[in-house]
C-alpha positions, 0 to 999 in steps of 0.5 A, a space after each residue: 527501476 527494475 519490473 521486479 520492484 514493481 512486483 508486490 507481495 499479496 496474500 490470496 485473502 489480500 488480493 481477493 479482498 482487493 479483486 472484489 472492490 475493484 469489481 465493486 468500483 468498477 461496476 456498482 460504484 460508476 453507476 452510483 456516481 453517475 446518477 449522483 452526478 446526473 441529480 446534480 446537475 438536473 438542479 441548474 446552474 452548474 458553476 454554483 452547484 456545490 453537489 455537482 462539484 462533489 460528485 465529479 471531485 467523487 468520481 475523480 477519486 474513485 476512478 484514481 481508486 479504479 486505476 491502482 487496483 488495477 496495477 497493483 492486481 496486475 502486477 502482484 505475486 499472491 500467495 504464502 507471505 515469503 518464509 523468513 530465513 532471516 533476510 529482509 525481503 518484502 512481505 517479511 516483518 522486521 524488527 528493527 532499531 530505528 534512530 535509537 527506538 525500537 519499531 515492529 513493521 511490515 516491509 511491503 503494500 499497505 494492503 497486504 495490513 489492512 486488517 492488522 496493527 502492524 505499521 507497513 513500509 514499502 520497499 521503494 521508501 527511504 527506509 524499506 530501501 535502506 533494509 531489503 536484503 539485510 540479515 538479522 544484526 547487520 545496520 545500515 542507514 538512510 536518509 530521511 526526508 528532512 536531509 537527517 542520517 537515520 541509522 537502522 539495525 535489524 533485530 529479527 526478520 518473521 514470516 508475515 502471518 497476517 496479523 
């Protein structure tokens, strides 16, 4: 896999958003997470302390949270969602026909959607593969998960406008 892929698309509103909650996480969250853990373990014995178990199980989590913000901050382009000239690229919505239906995505990071309807697929899913590069009107398939062909035609490709 090439470091281009690795690139994710951000809106500054996105990237800000996630900037502040890694700052958050990083700071304010350890410092909650290690005095619960230090409660916890005030209370005794450590193999039946329920409370203690938590907090770790906690702390392993959002340290996990800490460790995607930071790669997805360090390796993400911010700015204007791509202009559409009717290819699909990532940060661009598609409407295609998927196995028949009809659907109305976002290819790209979850996080670029978070205030938004908008299902969204990334570029290294099955599907986002399938379609990145692919014009309005051309088809394509890809292989589902469960080993079934799905077929895929593009409808329209939009400038994410970030709704």
């Amino acid at each position: 896999m090439s470091n281009d892929a690795q690139v994710t698309f951000l809106t500054q509103d996105a990237y800000d958003r996630l900037a502040n909650e890694l700052e958050h996480l990083s700071t304010t969250g350890r410092e909650e997470i290690a005095k619960r853990i230090e409660a916890a373990r005030e209370e005794g014995d450590l193999k039946e302390n329920g409370g203690y178990h938590a907090a770790k199980d906690e702390q392993g989590k959002q340290e996990a949270r800490i460790r995607t913000l930071q790669q997805l901050l360090k390796d993400a382009k911010v700015g204007e969602a791509p202009e559409s000239h009717g290819v699909v690229e990532s940060g661009t919505v598609v409407t295609a026909v998927v196995a028949g239906g009809e659907e109305k995505f976002l290819l790209g990071n979850r996080e670029i959607a978070a205030n938004s309807e908008l299902d969204v697929y990334s570029e290294a899913s099955p599907l986002g593969a399938a379609i990145i590069g692919l014009k309005e009107g051309d088809k394509g398939s890809y292989t589902a998960p469960n080993g079934k062909e799905i077929s895929v035609e593009i409808v329209k490709v939009e400038t994410y406008s970030g709704q």
